[in-house]
C-alpha positions, 0 to 999 in steps of 0.5 A: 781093926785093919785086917780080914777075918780079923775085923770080921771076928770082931765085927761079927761080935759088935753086930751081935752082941754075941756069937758062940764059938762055933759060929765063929769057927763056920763063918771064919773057917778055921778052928775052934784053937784058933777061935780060942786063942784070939778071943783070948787076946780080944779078952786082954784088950777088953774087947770082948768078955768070954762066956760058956762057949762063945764070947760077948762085944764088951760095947767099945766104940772101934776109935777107942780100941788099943792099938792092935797093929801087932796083929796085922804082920802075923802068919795065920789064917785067922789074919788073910783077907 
């Protein structure tokens, strides 16, 4: 996890255990599509599990995270430090 808003998504679960996706929009400021589209990703990389409006940490440590620097290049707000 290398980028701002990003790691803090990530964070903001692993600290925890789950937070609602409004949370995340209000703490991160941007939309609940944005929301959604990266814990759709967070899901395939088996970091997160979703749930009924929010999402869970799966319990993975970060050093065993795949690698995810794909993300760090891309132009979206969710991504600005």
């Amino acid at each position: 996890m290398k980028t701002g808003k990003y790691r803090r998504l990530v964070g903001i679960l692993r600290d925890r255990g789950f937070a609602s996706v409004s949370e995340l929009c209000r703490e991160l400021g941007v939309s609940r599509t944005s929301i959604h589209r990266y814990l759709q990703e967070l899901k395939k990389e088996g970091i997160v599990e979703l749930v009924h409006g929010g999402a869970i940490f799966s319990g993975v440590e970060e050093d065993k995270f795949p690698s995810l620097s794909s993300y760090e290049n891309r132009e979206d707000p969710l991504y600005e430090e």
